[in-house]
Biotite code that builds the C-alpha atoms (Angstrom):
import biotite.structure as struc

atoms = struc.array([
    struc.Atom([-3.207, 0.119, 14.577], chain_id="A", res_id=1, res_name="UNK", atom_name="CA", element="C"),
    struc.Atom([-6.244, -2.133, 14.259], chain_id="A", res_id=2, res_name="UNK", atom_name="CA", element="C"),
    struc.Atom([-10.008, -1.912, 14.987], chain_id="A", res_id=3, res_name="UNK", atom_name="CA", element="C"),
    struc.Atom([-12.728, -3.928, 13.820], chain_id="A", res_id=4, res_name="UNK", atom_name="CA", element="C"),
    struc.Atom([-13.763, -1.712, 11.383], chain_id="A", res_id=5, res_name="UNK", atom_name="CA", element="C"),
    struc.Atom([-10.562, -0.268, 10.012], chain_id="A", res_id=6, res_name="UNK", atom_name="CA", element="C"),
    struc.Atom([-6.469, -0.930, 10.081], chain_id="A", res_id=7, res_name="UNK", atom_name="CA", element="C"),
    struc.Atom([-4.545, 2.363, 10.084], chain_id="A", res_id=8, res_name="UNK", atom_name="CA", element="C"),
    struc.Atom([-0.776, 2.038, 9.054], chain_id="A", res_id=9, res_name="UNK", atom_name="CA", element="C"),
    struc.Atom([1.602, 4.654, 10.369], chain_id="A", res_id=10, res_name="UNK", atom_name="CA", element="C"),
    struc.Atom([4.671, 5.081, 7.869], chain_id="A", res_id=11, res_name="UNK", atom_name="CA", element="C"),
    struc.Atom([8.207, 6.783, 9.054], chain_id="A", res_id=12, res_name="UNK", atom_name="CA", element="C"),
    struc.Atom([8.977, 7.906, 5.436], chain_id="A", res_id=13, res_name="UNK", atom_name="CA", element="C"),
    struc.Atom([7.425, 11.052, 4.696], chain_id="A", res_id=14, res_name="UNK", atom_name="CA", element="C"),
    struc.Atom([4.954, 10.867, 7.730], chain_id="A", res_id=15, res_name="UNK", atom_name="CA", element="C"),
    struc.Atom([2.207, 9.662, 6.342], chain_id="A", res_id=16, res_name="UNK", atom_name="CA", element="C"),
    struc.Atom([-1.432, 7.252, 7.332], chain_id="A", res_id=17, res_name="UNK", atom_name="CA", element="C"),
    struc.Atom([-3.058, 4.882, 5.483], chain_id="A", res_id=18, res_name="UNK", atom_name="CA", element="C"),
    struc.Atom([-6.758, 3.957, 6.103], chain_id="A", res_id=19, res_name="UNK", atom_name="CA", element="C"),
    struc.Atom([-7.785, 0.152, 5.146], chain_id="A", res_id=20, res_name="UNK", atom_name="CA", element="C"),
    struc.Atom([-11.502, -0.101, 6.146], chain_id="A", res_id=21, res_name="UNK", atom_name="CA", element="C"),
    struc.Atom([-12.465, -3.722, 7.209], chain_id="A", res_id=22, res_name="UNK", atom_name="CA", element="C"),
    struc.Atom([-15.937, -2.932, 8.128], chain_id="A", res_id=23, res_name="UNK", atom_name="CA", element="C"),
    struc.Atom([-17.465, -5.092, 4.821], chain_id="A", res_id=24, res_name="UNK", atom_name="CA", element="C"),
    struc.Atom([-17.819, -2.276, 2.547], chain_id="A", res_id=25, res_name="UNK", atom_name="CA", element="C"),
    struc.Atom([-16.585, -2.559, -1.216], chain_id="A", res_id=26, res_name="UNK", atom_name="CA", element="C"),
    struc.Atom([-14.559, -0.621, -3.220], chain_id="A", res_id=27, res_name="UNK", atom_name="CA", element="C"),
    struc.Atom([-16.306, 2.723, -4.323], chain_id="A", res_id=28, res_name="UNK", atom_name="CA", element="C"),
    struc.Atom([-17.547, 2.801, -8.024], chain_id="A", res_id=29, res_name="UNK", atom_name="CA", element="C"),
    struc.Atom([-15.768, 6.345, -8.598], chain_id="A", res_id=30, res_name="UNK", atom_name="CA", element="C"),
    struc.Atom([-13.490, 7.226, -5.785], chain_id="A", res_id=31, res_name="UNK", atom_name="CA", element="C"),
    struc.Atom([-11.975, 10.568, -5.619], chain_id="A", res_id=32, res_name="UNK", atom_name="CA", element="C"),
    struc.Atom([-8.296, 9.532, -6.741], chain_id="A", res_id=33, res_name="UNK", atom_name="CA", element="C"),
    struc.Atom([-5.606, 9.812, -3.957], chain_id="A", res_id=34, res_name="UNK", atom_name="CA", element="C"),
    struc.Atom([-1.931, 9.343, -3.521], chain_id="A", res_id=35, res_name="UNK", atom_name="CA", element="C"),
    struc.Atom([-2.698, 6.276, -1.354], chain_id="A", res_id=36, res_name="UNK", atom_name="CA", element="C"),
    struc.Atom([-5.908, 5.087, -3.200], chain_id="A", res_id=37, res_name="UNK", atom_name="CA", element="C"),
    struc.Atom([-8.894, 3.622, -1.058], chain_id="A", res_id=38, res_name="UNK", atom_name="CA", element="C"),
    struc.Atom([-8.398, 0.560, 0.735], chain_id="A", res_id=39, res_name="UNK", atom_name="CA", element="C"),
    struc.Atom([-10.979, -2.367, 1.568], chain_id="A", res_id=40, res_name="UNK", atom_name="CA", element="C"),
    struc.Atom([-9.756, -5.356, 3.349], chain_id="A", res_id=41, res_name="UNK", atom_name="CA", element="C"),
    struc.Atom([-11.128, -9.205, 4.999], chain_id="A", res_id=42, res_name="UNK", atom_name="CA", element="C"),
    struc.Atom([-9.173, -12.237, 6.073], chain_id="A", res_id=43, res_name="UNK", atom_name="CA", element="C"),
    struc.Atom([-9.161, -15.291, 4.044], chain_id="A", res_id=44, res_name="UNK", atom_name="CA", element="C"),
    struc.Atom([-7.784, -17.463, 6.673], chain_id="A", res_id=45, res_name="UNK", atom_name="CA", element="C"),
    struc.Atom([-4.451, -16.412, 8.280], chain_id="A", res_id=46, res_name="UNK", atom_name="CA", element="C"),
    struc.Atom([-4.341, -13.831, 5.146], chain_id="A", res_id=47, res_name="UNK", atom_name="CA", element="C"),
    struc.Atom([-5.111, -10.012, 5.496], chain_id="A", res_id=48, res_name="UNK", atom_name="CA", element="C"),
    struc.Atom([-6.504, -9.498, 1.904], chain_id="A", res_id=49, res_name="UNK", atom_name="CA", element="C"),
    struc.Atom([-6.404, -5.666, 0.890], chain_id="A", res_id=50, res_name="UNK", atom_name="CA", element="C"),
    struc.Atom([-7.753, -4.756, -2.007], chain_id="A", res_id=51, res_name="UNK", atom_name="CA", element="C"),
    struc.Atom([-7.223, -1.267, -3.168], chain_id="A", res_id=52, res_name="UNK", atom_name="CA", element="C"),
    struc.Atom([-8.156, 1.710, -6.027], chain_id="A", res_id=53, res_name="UNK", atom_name="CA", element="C"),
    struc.Atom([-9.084, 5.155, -6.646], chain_id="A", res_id=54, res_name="UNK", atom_name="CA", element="C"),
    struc.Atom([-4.953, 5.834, -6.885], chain_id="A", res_id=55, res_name="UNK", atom_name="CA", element="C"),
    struc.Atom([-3.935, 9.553, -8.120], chain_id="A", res_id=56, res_name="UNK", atom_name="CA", element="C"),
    struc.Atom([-1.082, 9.432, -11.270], chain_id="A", res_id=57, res_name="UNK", atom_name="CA", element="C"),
    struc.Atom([1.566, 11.479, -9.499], chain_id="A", res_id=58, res_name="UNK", atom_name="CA", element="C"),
    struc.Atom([3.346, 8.383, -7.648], chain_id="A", res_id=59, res_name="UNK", atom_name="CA", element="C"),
    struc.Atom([5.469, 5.748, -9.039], chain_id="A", res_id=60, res_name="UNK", atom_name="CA", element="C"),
    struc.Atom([4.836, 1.559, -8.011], chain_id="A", res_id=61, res_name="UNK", atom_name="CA", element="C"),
    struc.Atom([8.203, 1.725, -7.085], chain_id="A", res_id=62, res_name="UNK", atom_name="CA", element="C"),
    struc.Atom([11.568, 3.644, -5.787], chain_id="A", res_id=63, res_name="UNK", atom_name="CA", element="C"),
    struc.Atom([12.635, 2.890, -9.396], chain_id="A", res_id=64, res_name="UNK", atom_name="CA", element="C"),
    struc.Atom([10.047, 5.131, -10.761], chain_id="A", res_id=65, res_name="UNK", atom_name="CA", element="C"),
    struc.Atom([7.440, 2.517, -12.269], chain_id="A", res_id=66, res_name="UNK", atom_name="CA", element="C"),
    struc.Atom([4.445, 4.483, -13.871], chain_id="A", res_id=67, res_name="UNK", atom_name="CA", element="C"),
    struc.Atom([0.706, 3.841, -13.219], chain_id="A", res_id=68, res_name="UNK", atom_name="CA", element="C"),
    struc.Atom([-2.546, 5.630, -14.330], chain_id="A", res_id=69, res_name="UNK", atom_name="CA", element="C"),
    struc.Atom([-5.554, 5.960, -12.347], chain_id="A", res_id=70, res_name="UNK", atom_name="CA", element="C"),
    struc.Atom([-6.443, 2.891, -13.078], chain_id="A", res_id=71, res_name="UNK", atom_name="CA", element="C"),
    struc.Atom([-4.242, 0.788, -10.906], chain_id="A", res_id=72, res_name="UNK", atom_name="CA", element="C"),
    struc.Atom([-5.946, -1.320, -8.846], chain_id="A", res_id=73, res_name="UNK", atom_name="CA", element="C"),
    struc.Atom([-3.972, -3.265, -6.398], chain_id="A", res_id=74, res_name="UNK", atom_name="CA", element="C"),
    struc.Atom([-4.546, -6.558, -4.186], chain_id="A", res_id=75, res_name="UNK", atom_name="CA", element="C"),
    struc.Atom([-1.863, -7.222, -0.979], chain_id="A", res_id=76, res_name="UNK", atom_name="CA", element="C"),
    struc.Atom([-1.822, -10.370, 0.979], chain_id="A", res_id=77, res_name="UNK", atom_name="CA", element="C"),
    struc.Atom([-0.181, -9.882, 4.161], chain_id="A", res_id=78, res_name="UNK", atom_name="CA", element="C"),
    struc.Atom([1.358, -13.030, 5.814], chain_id="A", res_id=79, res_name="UNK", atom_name="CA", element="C"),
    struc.Atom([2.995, -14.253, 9.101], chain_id="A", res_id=80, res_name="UNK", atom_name="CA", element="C"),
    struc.Atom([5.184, -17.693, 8.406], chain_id="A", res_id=81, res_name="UNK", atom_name="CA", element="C"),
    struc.Atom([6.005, -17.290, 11.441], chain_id="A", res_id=82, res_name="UNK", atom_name="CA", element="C"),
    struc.Atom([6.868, -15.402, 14.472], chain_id="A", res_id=83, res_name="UNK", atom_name="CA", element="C"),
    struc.Atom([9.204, -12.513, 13.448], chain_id="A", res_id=84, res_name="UNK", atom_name="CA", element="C"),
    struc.Atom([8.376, -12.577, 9.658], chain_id="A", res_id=85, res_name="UNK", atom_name="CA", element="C"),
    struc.Atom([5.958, -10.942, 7.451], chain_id="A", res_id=86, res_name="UNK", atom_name="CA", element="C"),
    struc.Atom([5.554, -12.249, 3.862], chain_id="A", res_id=87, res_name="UNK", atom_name="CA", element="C"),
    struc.Atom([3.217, -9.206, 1.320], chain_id="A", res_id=88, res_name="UNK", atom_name="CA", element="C"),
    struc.Atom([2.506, -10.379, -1.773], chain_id="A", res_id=89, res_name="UNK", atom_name="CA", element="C"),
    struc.Atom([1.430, -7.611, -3.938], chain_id="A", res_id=90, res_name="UNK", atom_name="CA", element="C"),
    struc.Atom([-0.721, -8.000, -7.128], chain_id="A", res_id=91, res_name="UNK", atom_name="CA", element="C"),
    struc.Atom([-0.631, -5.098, -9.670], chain_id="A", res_id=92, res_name="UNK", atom_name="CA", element="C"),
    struc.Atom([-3.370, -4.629, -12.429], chain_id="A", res_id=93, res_name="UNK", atom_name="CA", element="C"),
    struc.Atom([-3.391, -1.247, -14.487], chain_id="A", res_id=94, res_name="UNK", atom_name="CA", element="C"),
    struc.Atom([-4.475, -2.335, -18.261], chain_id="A", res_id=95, res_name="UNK", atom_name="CA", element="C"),
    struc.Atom([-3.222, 1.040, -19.211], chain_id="A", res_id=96, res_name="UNK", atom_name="CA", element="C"),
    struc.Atom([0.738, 0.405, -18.172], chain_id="A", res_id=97, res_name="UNK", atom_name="CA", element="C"),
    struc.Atom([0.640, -3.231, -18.190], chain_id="A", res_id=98, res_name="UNK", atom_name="CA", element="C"),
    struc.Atom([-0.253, -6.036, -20.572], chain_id="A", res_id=99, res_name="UNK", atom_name="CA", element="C"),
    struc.Atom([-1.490, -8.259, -17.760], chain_id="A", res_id=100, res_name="UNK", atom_name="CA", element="C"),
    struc.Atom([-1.649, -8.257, -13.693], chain_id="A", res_id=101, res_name="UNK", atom_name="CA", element="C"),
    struc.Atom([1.753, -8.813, -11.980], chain_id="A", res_id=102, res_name="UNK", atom_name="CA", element="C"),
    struc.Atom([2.988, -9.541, -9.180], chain_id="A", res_id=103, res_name="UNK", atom_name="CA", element="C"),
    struc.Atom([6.041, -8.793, -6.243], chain_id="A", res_id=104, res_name="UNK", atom_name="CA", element="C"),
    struc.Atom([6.505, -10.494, -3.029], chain_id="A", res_id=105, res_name="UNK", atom_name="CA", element="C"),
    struc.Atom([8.511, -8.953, -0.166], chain_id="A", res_id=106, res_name="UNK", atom_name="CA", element="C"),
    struc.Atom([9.373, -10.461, 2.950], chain_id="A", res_id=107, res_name="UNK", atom_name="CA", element="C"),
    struc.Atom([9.947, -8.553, 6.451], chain_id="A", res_id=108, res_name="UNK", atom_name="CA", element="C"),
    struc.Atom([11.816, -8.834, 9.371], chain_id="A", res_id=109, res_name="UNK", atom_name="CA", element="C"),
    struc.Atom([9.616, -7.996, 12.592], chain_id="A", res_id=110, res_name="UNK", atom_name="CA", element="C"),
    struc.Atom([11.881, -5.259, 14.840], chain_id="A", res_id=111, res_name="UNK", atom_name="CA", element="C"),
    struc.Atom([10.261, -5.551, 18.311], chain_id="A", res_id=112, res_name="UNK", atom_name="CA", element="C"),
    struc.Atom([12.401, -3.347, 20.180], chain_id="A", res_id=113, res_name="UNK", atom_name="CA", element="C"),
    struc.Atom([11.918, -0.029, 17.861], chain_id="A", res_id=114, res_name="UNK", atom_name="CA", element="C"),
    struc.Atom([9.948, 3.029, 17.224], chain_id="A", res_id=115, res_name="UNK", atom_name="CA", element="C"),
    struc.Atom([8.361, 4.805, 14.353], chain_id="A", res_id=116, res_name="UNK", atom_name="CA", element="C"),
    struc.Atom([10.763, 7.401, 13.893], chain_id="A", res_id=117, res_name="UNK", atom_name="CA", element="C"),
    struc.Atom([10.174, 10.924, 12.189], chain_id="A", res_id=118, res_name="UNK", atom_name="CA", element="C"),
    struc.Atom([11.922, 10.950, 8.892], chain_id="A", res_id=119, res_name="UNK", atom_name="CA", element="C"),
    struc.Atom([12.529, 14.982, 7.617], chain_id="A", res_id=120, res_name="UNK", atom_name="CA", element="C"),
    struc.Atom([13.790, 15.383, 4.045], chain_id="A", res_id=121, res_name="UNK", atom_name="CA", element="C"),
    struc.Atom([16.811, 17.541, 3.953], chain_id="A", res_id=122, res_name="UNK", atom_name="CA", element="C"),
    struc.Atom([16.140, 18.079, -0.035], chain_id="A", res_id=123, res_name="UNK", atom_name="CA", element="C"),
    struc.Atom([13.568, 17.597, -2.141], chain_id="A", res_id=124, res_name="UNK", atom_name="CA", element="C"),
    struc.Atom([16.027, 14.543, -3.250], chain_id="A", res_id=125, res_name="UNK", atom_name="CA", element="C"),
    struc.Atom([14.158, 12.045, -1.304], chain_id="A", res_id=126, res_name="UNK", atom_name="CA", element="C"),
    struc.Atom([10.306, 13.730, -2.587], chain_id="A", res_id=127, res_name="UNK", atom_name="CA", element="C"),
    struc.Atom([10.859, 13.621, -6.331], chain_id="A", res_id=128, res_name="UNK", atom_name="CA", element="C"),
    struc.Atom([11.609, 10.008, -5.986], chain_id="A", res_id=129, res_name="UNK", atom_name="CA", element="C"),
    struc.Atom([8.146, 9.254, -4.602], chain_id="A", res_id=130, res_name="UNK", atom_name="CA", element="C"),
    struc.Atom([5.941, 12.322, -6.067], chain_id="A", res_id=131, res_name="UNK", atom_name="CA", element="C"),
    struc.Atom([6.013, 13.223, -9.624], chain_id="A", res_id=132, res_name="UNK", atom_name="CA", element="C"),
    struc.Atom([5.360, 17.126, -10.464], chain_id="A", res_id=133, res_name="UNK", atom_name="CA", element="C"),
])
């Protein structure tokens, strides 16, 4: 969902929102830490640039279980080729798990004929995988 001032992304896994606020503000100096962090985005071109910190330590980068610290800040750059695709390029800095900023880039397929769907863990399988204890 987008507005002028802010993009709002509604995930199936685990039923969760993110906020990306678009209305010019920065970053905050000392944000209070988050599982999703605090997002800040502006278009450079055809390129949704999201910039992104104040993260919480109890998630992993990654389904492979990646670590971070609270200092991860990340940059995405979100992408349309062309009809039906979506390109993010994801930038990863966190001088505390990493010697130096990398990055992951991870194409999409657009699904036009679908809907969000609630997703209900039947375990805590499918939580430990995203949320550390």
């Amino acid at each position: 969902m987008q507005t002028p001032k802010e993009t709002l992304m509604l995930f199936e896994e685990f039923t969760v929102f993110r906020q990306i606020f678009t209305d010019g503000r920065k970053l905050p100096v000392d944000p209070q830490p988050t599982f999703f962090g605090y997002s800040v985005a502006h278009w450079e071109q055809n390129t949704f640039v999201v910039e992104s910190a104040g993260f919480n330590d109890k998630t992993y980068i990654d389904g492979e279980g990646l670590p971070h610290s609270e200092d991860l800040q990340i940059t995405e750059r979100y992408r349309r080729p062309d009809f039906g695709h979506l390109v993010i390029e994801f930038t990863f800095t966190d001088p505390k798990n990493y010697e130096r900023p990398w990055t992951a880039t991870v194409p999409f397929n657009l699904m036009p004929d679908t809907e969000l769907n609630e997703h209900l863990c039947e375990n805590e399988k499918d939580h430990d995988l995203l949320y550390r204890k």
